[in-house]
C-alpha positions as CSV (number, residue, x, y, z in Angstrom):
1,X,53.2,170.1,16.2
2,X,52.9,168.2,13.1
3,X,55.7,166.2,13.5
4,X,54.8,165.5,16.5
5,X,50.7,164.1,15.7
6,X,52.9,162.3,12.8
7,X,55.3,160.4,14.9
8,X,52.0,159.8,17.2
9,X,49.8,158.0,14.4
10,X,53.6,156.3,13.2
11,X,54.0,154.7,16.7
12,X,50.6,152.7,16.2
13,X,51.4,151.2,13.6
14,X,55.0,150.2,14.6
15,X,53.7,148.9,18.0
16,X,51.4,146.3,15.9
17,X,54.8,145.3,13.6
18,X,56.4,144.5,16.8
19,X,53.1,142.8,18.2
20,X,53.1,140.5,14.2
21,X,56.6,139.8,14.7
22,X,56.9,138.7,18.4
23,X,55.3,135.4,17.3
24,X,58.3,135.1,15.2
25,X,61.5,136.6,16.3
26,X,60.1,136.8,20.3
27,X,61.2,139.8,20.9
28,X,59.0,141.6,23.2
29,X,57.3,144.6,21.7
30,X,57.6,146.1,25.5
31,X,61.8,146.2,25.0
32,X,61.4,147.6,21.7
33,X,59.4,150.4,22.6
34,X,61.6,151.3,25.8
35,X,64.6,151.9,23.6
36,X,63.0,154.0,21.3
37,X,61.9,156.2,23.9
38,X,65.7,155.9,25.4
39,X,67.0,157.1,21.6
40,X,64.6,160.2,21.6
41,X,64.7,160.8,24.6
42,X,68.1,160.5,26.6
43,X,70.7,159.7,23.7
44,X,69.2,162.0,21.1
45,X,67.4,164.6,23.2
46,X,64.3,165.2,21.5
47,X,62.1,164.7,24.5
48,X,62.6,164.7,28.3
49,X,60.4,163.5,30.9
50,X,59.7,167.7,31.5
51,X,57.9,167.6,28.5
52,X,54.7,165.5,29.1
53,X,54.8,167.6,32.9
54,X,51.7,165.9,34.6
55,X,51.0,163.5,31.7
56,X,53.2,161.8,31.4
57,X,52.7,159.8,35.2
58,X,49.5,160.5,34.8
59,X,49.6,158.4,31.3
60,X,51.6,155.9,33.4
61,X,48.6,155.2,36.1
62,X,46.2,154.9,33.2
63,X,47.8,152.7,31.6
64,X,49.0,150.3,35.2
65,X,45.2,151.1,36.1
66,X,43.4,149.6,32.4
67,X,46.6,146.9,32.1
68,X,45.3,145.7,35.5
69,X,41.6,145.9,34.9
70,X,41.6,143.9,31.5
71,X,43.8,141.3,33.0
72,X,41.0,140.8,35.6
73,X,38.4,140.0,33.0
74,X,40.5,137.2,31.5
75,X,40.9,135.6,35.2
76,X,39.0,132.7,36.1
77,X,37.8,132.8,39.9
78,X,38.0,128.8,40.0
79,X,41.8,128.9,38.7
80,X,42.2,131.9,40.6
81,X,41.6,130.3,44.0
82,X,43.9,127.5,43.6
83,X,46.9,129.5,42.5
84,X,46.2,131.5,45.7
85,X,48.9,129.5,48.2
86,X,51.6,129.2,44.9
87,X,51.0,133.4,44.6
88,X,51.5,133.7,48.0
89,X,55.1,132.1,48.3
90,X,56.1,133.1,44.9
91,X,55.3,137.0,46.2
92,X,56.4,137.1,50.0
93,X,59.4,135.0,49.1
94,X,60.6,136.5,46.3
95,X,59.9,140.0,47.2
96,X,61.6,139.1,50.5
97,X,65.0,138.0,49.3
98,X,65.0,140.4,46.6
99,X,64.9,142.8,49.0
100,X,67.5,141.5,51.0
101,X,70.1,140.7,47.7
102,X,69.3,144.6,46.7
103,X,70.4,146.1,49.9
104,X,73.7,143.6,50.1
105,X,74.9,144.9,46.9
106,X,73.8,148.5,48.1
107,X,75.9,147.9,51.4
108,X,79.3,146.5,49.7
109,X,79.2,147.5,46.5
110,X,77.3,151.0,46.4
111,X,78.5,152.1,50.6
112,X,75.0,152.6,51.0
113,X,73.6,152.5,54.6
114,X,71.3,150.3,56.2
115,X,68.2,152.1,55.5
116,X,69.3,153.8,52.3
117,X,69.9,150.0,51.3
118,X,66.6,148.9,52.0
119,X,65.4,151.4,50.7
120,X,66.7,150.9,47.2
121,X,65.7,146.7,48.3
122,X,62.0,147.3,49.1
123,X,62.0,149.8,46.1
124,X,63.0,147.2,43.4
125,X,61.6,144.4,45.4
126,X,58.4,143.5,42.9
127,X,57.5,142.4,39.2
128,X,55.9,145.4,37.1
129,X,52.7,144.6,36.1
130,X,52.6,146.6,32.8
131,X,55.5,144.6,32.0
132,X,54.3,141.0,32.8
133,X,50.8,141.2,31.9
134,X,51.2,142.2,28.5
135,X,54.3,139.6,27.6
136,X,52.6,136.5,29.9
137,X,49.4,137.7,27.6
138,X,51.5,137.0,24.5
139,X,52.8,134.2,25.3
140,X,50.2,132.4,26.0
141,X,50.7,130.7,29.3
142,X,48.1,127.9,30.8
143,X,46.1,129.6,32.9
144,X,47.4,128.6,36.5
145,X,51.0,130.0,35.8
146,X,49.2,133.0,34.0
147,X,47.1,134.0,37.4
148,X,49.9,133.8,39.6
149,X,51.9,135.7,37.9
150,X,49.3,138.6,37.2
151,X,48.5,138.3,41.1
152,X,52.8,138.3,41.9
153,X,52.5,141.5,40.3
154,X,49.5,143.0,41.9
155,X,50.5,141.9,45.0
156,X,54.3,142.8,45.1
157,X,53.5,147.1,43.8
158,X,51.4,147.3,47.1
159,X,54.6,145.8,49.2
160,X,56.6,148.2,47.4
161,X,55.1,151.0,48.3
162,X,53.7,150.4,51.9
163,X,57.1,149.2,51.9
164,X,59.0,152.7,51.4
165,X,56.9,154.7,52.9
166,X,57.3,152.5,56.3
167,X,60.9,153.4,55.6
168,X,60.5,156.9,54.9
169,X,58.7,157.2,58.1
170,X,61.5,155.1,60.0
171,X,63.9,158.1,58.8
172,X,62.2,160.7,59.6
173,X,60.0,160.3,62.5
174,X,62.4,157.8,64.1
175,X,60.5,154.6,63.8
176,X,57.1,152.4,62.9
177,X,54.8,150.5,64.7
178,X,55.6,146.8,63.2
179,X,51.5,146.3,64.1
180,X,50.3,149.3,62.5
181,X,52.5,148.4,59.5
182,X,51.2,145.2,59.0
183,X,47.6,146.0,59.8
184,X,48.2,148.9,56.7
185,X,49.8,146.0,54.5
186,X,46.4,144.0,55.0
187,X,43.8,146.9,55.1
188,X,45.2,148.1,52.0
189,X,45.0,144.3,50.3
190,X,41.8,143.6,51.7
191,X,39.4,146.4,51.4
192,X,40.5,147.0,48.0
193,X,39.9,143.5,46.7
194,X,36.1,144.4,48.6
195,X,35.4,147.8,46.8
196,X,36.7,146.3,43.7
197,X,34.1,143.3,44.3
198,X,31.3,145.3,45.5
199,X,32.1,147.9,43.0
200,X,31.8,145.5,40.5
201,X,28.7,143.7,41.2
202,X,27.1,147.0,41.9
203,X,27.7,148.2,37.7
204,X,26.8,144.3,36.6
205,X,23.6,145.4,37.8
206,X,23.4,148.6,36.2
207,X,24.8,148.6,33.2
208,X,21.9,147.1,31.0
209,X,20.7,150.8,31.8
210,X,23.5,152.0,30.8
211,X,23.7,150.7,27.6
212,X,20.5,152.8,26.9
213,X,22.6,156.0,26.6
214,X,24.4,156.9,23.8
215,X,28.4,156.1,23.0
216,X,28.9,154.6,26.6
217,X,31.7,151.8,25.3
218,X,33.9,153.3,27.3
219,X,31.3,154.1,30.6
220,X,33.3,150.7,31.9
221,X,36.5,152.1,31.9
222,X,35.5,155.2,33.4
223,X,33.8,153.2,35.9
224,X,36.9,151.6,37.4
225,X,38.9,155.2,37.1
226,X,36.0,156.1,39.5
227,X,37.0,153.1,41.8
228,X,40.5,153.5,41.4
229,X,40.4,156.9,42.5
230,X,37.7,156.7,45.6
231,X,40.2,153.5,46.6
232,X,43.0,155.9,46.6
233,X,41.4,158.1,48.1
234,X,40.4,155.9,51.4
235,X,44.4,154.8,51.6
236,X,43.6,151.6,50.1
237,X,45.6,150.0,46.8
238,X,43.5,151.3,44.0
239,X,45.5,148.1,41.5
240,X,44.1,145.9,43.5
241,X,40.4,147.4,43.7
242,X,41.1,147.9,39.9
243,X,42.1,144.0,39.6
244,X,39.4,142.8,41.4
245,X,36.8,144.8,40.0
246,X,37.2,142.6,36.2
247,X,37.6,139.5,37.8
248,X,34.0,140.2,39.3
249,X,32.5,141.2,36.2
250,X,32.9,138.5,33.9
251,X,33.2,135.7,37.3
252,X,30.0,137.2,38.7
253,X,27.5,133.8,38.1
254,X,30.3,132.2,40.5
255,X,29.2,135.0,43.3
256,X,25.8,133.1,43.7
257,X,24.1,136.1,41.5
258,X,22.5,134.0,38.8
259,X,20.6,131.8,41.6
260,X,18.7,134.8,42.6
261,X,16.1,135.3,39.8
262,X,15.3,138.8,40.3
263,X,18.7,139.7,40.2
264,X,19.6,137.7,37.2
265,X,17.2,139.8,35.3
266,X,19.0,142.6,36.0
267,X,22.6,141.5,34.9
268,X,24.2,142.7,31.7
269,X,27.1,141.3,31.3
270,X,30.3,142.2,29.9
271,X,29.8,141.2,25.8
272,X,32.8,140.5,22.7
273,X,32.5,144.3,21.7
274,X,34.0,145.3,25.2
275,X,36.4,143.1,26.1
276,X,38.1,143.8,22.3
277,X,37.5,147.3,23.1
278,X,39.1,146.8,26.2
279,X,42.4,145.1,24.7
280,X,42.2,147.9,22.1
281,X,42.7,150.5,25.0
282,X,45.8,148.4,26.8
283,X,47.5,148.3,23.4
284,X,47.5,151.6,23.2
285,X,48.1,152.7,26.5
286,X,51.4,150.2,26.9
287,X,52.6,151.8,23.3
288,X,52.8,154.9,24.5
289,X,53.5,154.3,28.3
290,X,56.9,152.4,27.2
291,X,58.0,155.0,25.1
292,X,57.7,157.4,28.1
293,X,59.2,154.7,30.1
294,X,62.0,154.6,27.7
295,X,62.7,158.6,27.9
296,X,62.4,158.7,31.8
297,X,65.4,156.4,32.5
298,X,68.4,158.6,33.9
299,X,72.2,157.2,33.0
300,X,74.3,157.7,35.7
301,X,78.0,157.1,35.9
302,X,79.6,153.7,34.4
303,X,79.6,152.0,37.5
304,X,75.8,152.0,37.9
305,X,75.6,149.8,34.8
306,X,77.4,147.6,36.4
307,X,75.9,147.5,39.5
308,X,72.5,147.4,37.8
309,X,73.6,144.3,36.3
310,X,75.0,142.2,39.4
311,X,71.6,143.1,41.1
312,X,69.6,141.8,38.0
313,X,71.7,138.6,37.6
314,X,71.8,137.7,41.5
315,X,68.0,137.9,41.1
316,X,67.4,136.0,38.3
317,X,69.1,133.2,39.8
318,X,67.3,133.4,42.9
319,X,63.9,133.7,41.0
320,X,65.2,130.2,39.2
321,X,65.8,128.4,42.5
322,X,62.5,129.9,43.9
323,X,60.4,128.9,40.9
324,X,61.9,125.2,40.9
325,X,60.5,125.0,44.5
326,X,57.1,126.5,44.2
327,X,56.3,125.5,40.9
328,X,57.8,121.4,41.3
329,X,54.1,119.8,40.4
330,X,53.6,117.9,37.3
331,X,50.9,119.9,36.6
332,X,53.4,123.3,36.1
333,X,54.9,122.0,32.4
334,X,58.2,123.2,31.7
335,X,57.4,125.9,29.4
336,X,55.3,127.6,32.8
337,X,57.8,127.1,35.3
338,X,60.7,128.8,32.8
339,X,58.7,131.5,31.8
340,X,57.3,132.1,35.5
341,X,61.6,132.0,36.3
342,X,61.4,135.0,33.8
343,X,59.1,137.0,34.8
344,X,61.2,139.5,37.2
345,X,61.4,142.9,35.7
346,X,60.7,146.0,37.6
347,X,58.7,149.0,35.8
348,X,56.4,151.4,36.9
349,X,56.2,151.3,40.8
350,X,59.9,151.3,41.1
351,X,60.8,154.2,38.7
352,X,58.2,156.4,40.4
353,X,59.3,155.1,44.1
354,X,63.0,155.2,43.3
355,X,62.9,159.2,43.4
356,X,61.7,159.5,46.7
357,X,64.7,158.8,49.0
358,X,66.1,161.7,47.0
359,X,62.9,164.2,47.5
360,X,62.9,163.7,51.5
361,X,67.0,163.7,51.8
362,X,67.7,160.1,52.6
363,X,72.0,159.5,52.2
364,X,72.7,158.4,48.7
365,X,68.9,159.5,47.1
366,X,71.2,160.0,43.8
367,X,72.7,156.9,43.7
368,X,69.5,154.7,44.6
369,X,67.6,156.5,42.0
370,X,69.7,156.1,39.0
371,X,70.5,152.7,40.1
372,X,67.1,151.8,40.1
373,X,66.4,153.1,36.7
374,X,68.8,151.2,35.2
375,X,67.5,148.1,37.3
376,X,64.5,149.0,35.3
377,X,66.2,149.0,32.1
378,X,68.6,145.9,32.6
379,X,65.9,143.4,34.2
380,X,63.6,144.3,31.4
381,X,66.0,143.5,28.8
382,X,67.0,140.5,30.6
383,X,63.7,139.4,30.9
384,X,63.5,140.1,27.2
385,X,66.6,138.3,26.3
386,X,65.5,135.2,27.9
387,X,62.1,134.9,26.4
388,X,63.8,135.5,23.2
389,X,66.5,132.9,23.8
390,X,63.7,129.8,25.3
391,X,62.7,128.3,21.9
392,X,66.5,127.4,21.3
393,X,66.9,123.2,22.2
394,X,70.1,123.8,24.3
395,X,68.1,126.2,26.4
396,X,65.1,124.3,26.8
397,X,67.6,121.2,28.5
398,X,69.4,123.6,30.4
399,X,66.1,124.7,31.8
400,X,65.0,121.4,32.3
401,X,67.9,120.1,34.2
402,X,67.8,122.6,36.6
403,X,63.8,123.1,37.0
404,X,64.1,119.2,36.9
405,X,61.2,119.2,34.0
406,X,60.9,116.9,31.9
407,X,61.1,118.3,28.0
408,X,58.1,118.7,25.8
């Protein structure tokens, strides 16, 4: 147990060497931290996923949940609205042909079937948004490329899983009602982003009370577990509800509040103290959620790594080609279309999806989930490597010639 609470208070302190040093060497913390949990966890064996039982996934949403929130706050609605139609393409598009590249490979390379393919497709087809939030937050993007990308990722986790469970349904009841399917897609998009709204206007207008209790710094966060949870709880995406819920407390004036006088008087906003507190919580949360990331990825035979890594290079390039279309304005510089190019790791939603084919007996359940865990692993790096690698010159005119940008 000692050892233990030791290596605890240790990981703090290593998690802000990496944070110092990523303005210097630009290797993401987020990498780091995954292969430490790999090295005591599946090479060295001194933890397994068993051993945080519940916790650990239930670490995992807390983390997704908090990451998401304290992204919010930093949104601006005004930016926010005109990045809607670039999120949109950027999302569909690229969640669409990932989708379709995944279950290629899974057809001719990995035997796969049609559904088990698409299965594995729609599983990896999104960006992790504990992944992208924290390194587009670090690398300090304008704000434009910054919102789309924190909205790709949003967005994409709730196609995801709509997504496999629409498949899951397919195999064993038979079939879905395309209608019904997209009406779910939408509900669970729309009335989340309206709780989240109403959820936060509705503690803007409270919280001055609040504030009259006693040690209630963190009554915020508890606040959107409360909203995450009822979201859930109605079949809705509680990320989204989650999302939505900062951008409304620190956009709220752009709601029409402040013209209503009575109202106004009413409004304590968001102060300093708890948006640092709130940063604090996300730095902890990813430290420790990466390491369990880290120790929850399963090695399967050789072969995976290499299919792993033809799925994760085939989609690069297609993010590359995408971003170069949707990000071709002036106004994207070259720095946010390359990084935006990047940003296609999976994370969270596709390690905890990637076990289901498995649980309800779909052909190939093995196979699809340890290929998706090292999917996980391999985009991450790669998304990683490539960050790591912009700063050099020669990489810079290689991304310009082919995002046709002009260099800085």
């Amino acid at each position: 147990m000692a050892a233990t609470i030791l290596i605890i208070g240790l990981m703090v302190f290593f998690a802000h060497f990496l944070s110092l040093q990523f303005g210097k060497t630009h290797i993401p913390d987020v990498l780091v931290l995954m292969l430490v949990g790999i090295i005591v966890g599946p090479l060295l064996g001194f933890v397994t996923p068993e051993d945080f039982g519940k916790m650990g996934s239930l670490i995992a949403t807390i983390a997704l949940v908090v990451i998401l929130f304290e992204s919010g706050t930093s949104l601006d609605l005004d930016v926010l609205g005109k990045s809607v139609a670039t999120t949109g393409i950027l999302s569909l598009v690229c969640f669409a042909v990932t989708t379709a590249i995944v279950a290629a490979v899974g057809m001719t390379v990995m035997g796969l079937g049609v559904l088990p393919a698409f299965l594995m497709g729609v599983t990896l087809g999104g960006t992790s948004s504990a992944v992208v939030i924290p390194m587009v937050n670090a690398l300090r993007l304008s704000e434009k490329p910054s919102t789309v990308l924190v909205l790709e990722s949003a967005l994409t986790d709730v196609l995801c899983i709509v997504g496999v469970f629409a498949l899951l349904q397919i195999y064993t009841q038979g079939g879905v009602q395309p209608g019904r399917l997209v009406g779910g897609v939408l509900s669970a998009l729309i009335f989340a982003a309206v709780i989240g709204m109403l959820g936060g206007i509705g503690w803007l207008l409270v919280l001055g009370k609040v504030r009259d209790f006693p040690n209630t710094i963190s009554s915020t966060l508890a606040y959107v577990f409360i909203v995450y949870g009822i979201t859930e709880l109605l079949g809705f995406s509680g990320a989204i509800a989650a999302l939505t819920l900062g951008i409304s407390l620190t956009n709220y004036e752009k709601f029409g509040l402040r013209h209503i006088q009575q109202l106004d008087r009413k409004i304590e906003p968001l102060n300093e103290i708890d948006l640092t507190f709130y940063r604090e919580a996300v730095f902890l949360l990813k430290t420790y959620f990466f390491v369990y990331l880290g120790t929850s990825i399963h090695f399967g035979e050789a072969q995976l790594v290499a299919t792993a890594l033809l799925i994760v290079v085939l989609v690069f390039v297609m993010r590359v080609l995408l971003t170069k279309f949707v990000m071709r304005e002036p106004e994207f510089s070259l720095r946010d279309a390359a990084v935006t190019s990047m940003m296609a790791p999976k994370g969270l939603a596709a390690a905890v999806l990637a076990s289901l084919p498995l649980q309800y007996g779909v052909s190939g359940g093995e196979a699809i989930r340890d290929t998706t865990y090292m999917v996980v692993l391999v985009s991450i790096t790669f998304t990683a490597v490539l960050v790591m690698t912009y700063p050099l010159p020669t990489v810079q005119k290689l991304y310009s010639r082919v995002l046709r940008k002009p260099m800085p």
